[in-house]
C-alpha positions as a Markdown table, in Angstrom:
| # | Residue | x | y | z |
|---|---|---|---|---|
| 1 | Unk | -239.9 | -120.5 | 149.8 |
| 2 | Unk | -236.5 | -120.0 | 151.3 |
| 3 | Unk | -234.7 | -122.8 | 153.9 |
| 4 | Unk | -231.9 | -122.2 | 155.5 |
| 5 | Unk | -229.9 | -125.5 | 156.2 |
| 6 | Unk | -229.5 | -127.2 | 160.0 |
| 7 | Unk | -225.8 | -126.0 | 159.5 |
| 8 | Unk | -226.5 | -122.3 | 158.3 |
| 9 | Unk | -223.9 | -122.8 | 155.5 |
| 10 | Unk | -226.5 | -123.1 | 153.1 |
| 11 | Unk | -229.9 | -121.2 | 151.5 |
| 12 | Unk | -232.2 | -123.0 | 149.4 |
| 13 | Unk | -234.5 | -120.8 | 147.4 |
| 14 | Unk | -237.4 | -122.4 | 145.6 |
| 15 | Unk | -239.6 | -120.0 | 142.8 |
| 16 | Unk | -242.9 | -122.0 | 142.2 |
| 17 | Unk | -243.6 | -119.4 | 139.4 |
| 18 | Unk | -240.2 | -119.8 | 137.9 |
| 19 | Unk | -239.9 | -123.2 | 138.6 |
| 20 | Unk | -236.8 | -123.8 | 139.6 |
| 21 | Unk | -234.8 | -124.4 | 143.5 |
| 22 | Unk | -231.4 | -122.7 | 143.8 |
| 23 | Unk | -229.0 | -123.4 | 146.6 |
| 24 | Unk | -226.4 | -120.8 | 147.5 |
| 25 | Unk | -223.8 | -121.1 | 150.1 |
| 26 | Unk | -222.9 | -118.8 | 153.0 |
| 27 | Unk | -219.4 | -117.5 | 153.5 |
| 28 | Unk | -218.4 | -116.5 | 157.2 |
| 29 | Unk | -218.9 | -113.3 | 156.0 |
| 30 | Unk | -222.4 | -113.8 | 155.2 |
| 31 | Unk | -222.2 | -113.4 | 151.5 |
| 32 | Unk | -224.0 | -115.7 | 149.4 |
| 33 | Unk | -222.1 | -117.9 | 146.7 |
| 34 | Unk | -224.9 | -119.7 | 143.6 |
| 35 | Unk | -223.6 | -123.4 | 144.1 |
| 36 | Unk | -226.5 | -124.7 | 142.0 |
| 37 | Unk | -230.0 | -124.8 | 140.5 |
| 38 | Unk | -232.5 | -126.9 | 139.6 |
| 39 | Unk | -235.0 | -126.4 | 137.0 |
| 40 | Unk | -238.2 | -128.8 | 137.4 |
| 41 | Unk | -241.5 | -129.2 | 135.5 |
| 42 | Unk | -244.0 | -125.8 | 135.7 |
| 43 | Unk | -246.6 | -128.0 | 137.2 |
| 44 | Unk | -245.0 | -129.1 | 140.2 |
| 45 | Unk | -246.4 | -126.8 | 143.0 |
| 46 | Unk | -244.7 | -127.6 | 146.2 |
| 47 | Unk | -242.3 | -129.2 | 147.5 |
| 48 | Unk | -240.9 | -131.2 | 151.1 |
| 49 | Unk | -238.0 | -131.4 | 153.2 |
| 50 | Unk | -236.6 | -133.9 | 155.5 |
């Protein structure tokens, strides 16, 4: 699942099989920078946003 934030300076990018959520950030330029990940327990299957 990918979400691109309300300010379009951010992609988050969540891998249910690898069970992690990675946010990257988005230059002017539209290049994308890793900022951070997350690694969570393999039996979480979803996830929500606010």
């Amino acid at each position: 699942m990918m979400l691109l934030t309300a300010t379009a300076r951010f992609l988050l990018v969540s891998a249910t099989n690898g069970a992690s959520l990675t946010a990257y950030r988005i230059s002017p330029d539209s290049n994308l920078k890793k900022v951070a990940s997350l690694v969570w327990d393999a039996r979480m299957s979803d996830w929500v946003t606010r």
